[in-house]
N, C-alpha and C positions, 0 to 999 in steps of 0.2 A: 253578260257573264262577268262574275268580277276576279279580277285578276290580282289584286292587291294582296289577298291571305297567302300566297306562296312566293312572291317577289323576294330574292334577297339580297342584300346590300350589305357590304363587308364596310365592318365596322372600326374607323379609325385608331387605328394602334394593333387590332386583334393580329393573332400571328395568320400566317398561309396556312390557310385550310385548320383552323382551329374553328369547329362546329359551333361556337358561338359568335364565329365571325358573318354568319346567316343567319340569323334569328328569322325563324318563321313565325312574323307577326305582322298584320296587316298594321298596327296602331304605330312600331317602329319604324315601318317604314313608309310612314306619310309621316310623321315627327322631324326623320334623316333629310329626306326632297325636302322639308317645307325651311330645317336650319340651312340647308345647301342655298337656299334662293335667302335668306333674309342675309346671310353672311353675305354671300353676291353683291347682294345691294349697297347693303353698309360701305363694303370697301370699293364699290364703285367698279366693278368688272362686268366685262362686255358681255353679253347674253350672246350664245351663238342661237341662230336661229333655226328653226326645221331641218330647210332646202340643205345650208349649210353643214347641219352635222350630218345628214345623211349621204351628202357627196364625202364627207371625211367617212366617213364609215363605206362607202363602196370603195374609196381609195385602200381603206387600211386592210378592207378582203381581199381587193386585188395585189397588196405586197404580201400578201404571205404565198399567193404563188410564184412568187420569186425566188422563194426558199423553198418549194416545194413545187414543182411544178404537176399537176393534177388539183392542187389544194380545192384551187376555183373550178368544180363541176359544171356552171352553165354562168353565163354572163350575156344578158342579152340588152344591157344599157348603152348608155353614150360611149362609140368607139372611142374617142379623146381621150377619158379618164383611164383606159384601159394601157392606150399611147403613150399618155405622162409616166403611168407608171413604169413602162417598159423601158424607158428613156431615161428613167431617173437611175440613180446608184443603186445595187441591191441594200436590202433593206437592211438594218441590225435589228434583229429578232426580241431584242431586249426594246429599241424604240418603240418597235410594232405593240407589244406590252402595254408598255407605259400609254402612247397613242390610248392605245383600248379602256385604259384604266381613264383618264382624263374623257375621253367621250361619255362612259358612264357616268361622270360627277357633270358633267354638260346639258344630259337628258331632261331636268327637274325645269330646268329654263329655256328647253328648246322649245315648247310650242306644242309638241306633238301628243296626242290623244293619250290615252292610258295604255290601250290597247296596241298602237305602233311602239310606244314608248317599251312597254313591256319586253314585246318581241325582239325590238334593238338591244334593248341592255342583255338579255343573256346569251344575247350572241354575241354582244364584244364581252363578258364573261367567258366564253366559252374562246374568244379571237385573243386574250390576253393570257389564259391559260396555257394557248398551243403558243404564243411566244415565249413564255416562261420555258416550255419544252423545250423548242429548239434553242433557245439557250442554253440548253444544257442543267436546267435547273431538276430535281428531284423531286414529284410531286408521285405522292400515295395515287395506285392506281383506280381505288374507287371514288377517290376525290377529283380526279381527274377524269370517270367518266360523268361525274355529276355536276362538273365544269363545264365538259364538253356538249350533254347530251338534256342536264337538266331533270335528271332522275339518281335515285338513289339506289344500288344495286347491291346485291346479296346472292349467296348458294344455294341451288337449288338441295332438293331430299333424295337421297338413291335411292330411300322407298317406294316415291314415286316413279321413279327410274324402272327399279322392277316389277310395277303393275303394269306400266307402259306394258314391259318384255312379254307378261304374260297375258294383255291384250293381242297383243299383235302376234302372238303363238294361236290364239283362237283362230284370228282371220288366216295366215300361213301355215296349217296344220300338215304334219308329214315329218318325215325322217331327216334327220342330221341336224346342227347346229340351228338356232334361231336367224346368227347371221350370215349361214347357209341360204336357208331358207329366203330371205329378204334377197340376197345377193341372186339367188335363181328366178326369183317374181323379178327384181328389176330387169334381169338380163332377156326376159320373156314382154316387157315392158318396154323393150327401145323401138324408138322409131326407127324404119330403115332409111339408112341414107340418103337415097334415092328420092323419098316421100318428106322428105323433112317439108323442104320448101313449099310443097302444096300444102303441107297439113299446119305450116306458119299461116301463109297464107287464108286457107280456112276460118282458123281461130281468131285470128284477128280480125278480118272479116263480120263476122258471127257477134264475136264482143261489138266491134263498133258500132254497129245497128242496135245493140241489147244500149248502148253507152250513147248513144246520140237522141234516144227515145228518153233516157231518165237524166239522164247529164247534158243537157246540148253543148255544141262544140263549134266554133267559130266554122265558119263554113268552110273557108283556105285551109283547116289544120292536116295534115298528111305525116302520116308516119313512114319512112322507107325502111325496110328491112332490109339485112344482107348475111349473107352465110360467112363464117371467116373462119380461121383456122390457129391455131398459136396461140393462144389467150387463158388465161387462167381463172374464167368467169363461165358461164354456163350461156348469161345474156347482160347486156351493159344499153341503157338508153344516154343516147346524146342530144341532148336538147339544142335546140340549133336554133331558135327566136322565131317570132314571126308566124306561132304555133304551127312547127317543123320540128319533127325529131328522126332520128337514124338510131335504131335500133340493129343491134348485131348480135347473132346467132351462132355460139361457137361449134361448129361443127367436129373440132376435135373430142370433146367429151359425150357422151353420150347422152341423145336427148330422149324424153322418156314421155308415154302418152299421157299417164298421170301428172307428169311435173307441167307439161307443155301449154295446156288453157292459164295454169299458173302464172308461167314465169311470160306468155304475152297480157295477161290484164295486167301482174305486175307492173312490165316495161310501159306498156301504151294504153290499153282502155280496161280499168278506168282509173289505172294508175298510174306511172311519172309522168307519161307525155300531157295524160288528160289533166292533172294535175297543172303541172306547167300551163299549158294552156287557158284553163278557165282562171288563174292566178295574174299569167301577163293580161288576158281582158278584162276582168276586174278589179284588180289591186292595182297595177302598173297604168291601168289605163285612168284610172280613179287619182293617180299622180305618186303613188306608194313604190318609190323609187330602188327602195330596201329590197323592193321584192325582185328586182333584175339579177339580181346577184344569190347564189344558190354554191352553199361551202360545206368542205367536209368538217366533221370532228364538231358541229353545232348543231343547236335543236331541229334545225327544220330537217336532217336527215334521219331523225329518231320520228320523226310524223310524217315523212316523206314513205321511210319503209315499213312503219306501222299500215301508213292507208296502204301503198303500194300489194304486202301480203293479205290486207283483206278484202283485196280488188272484185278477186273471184267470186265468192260468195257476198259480198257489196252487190255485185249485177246479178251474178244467176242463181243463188241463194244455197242452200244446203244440199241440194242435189246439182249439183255442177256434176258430179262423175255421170249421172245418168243424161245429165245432155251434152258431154262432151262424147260418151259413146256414140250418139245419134250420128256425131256430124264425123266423128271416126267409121263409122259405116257405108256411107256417103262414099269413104274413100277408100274402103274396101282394106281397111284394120279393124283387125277385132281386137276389142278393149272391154275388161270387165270394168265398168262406171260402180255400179252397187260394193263392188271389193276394195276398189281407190276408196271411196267415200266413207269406207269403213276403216282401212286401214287409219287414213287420217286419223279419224275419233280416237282409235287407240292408242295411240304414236304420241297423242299429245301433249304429255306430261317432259318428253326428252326432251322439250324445245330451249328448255337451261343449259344441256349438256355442254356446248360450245363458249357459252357464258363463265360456268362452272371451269369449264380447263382455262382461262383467262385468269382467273381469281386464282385458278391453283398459282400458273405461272407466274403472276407478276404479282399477286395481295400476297403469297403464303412463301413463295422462293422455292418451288416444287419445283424436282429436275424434268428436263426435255420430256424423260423415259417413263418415268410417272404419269406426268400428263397425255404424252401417246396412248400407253395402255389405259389410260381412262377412257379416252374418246374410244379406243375400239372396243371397250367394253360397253360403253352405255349407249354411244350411238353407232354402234354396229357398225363401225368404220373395215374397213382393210387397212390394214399397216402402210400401207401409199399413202390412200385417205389421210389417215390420223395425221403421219407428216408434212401432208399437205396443208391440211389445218392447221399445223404447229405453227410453221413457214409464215404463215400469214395471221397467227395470233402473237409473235414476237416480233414484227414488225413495228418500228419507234413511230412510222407514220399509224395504222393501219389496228394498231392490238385492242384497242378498246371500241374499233367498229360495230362487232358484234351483237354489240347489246342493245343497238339499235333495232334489230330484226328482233330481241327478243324481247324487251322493255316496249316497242315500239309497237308491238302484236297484242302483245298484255293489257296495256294503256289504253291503245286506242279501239280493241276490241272487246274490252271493258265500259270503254265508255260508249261501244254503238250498243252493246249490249242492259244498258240500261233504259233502251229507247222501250216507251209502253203499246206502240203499236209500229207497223211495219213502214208505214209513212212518217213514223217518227224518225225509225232508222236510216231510212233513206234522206229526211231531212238534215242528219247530222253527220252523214256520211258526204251528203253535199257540202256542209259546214267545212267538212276537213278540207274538200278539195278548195272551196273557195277563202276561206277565212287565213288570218296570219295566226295562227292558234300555236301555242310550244306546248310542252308535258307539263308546267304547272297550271297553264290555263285551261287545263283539265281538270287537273287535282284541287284546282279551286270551283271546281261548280260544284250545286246539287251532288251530293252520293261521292265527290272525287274521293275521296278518305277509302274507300272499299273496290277501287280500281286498281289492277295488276293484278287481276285472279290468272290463272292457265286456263290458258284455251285450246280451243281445236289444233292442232298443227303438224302436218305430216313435215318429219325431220327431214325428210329426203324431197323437199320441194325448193324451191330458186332460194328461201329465202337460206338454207343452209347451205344451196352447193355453191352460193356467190361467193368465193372466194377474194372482192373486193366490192366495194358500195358501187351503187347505180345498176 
């Protein structure tokens, strides 16, 4: 696949984030690499090699969790480099920048394949951007998620908003409010208490045998679950090396039988953990060092929670409600599958709404109060809700995560969606999990040009009620 049509490479002199400082053109940016190596030469400077830039570039991921502590989600390389960094001085967020900027002019000469190379450079694009942040520098927020994330974002249509409402009036038909209605099915929808843990148990279960017949999975790999309380996430996967994750189940909020096969293929099969997994024994074992290292606010968590949300139907296909009620029977809950499965369909179009209140608050300078009653208008929020979402879309770390669940679902269910037969799809869905692939190494194959259609997506499934990534 070739990756060279959407690479871009910020052009000497152009201002920050002036759209001609990325030309999207393949012929540019083999012209820019090929003056970067002959200038090289001429004046006689040292080539940093592969091993080399890539130990700088795990170092320069692990100092921005100095300024941030979470930044680095999973690290599962050499303890030592993790050591130096800890030992050394906290970082200046303007060096960390500069760093990032200088490794990208380093790439052309380091050695590395098209394909590792790709994946490096925009993520220390994406690692030089979030130092410019904490710097305190002022960066346009759709520029800054197309820094971070590698795609380019826009508003969704309330038209489509309002056919959603009156899908999903078909399937919830009956008296009082639409987000009456939704609020009475979810509340007829939770799991009790009591049954959580068996019916984790279960699901996961059930997936992993669906996920080790199509996906195999290193033999050792074990995921532990745990129930916990106080958390402001629904479920959070902790990747722990050694293909070992701990996944955690926030028992505070309410867990729901429609969300629940979700938000575990999400977390574990045959999304993060499996994920993780088949990447440390392929990539990392193959010597792709890059790959130990897993950060926020960069491409691979826009393709982490693309595959992640279309874990579900990845493995058990467009009828997941009618076989997650099976194994809900089992356990002596009754769950309508055929009415999840529908709901979903019509629900689809909201999946912006969250996106949308982002752009309100930070593209357009819309008040707090504005954007609340947006979200509890289009996505059926409660007034909690909406605040809660606010909370965590005005976040300096945290405000442009979002569009990861919804660029990321688009994208990459776009692109399984143009597979021509069902083994195609499942070949390309193995692709994500194994490959070091970003969003433009999408957008550059076959058909990317007509990827980020709307798809399927019940608003009220993990990838909305995550109220933080993983």
């Amino acid at each position: 696949m070739s990756i060279e049509q959407t690479t871009r490479v910020s052009k000497p002199g152009a201002k920050a984030h002036d759209p001609s400082a990325y030309p999207n053109c393949a012929w540019w940016h083999r012209e820019s690499f090929r003056r970067v190596g002959f200038r090289a030469r001429a004046l006689g400077w040292g080539v940093m090699d592969a091993d080399s830039l890539v130990r700088r570039y795990l170092l320069l991921g692990l100092g921005f969790d100095r300024l941030e502590e979470g930044f680095v989600d999973a690290f599962t390389g050499d303890p030592a480099l993790r050591r130096q960094v800890e030992n050394a001085p906290k970082p200046d967020p303007r060096e960390l920048a500069r760093t990032a900027r200088e490794l990208r002019g380093d790439l052309p000469l380091s050695g590395l394949n098209d394909e590792r190379a790709h994946f490096i450079d925009v993520h220390l694009r994406a690692l030089e951007c979030s130092g410019r942040k904490f710097a305190g520098d002022e960066i346009g927020f759709v520029d800054e998620v197309e820094a971070y994330f590698d795609v380019r974002i826009s508003k969704g249509n309330e038209d489509s908003y309002s056919g959603a409402h009156r899908r999903m009036s078909e399937v919830l038909p009956g008296p009082g409010s639409l987000a009456e209605r939704v609020l009475a099915h979810r509340k007829a929808d939770e799991i009790p208490a009591a049954k959580l843990g068996e019916c984790v148990d279960a699901m996961s279960s059930a997936l992993r045998d669906l996920v080790r017949g199509t996906f195999p999975l290193p033999a050792s790999e074990t995921v532990e679950y745990e129930v916990v309380g106080d958390k402001p996430w629904s479920g959070f996967n902790y990747y722990l090396g050694d293909y070992r994750s701990k996944v955690a189940i926030n028992s505070d909020l309410p867990q729901f039988m429609a969300n629940l096969p979700r938000l575990i293929a999400h977390e574990s099969y045959p999304g993060h953990h499996t994920e993780h997994c088949r990447k440390e024994a392929g990539l990392v074992g193959a010597g792709q060092l890059e790959q130990t290292l897993f950060l926020v606010n960069t491409p691979q968590c826009l393709m982490a929670e693309g595959l992640a949300d279309l874990a579900l139907e990845a493995i058990v296909g467009p009828d997941w409600g009618l076989w997650a009620q099976e194994i809900y029977a089992d356990l002596g809950l009754d769950f309508d599958g055929e009415k999840a499965q529908r709901l979903s369909a019509a629900s689809g179009q909201l999946i912006s709404v969250r996106q949308d209140a982002a752009l309100m608050l930070h593209d357009e300078g819309r008040s707090h109060d504005d954007v609340s009653a947006f979200l509890e208008r289009w996505s059926l929020s409660t007034p909690e809700r909406a605040r809660q979402s606010l909370r965590f879309l005005s976040s300096p770390l945290w405000r442009a995560y979002t569009s990861t669940y919804v660029e990321g679902y688009r994208l990459l269910g776009g692109w399984l969606d143009q597979a021509a037969t069902e083994s195609d799809r499942r070949d390309r869905f193995r692709r994500l999990l194994d490959e070091p692939l970003v969003p433009s190494s999408l957008r550059s194959a076959p058909g990317g040009d007509q990827l980020g259609e709307v798809r399927r997506l019940d608003p009220f499934d993990s990838a909305s009620t995550l109220e933080i990534p993983r």
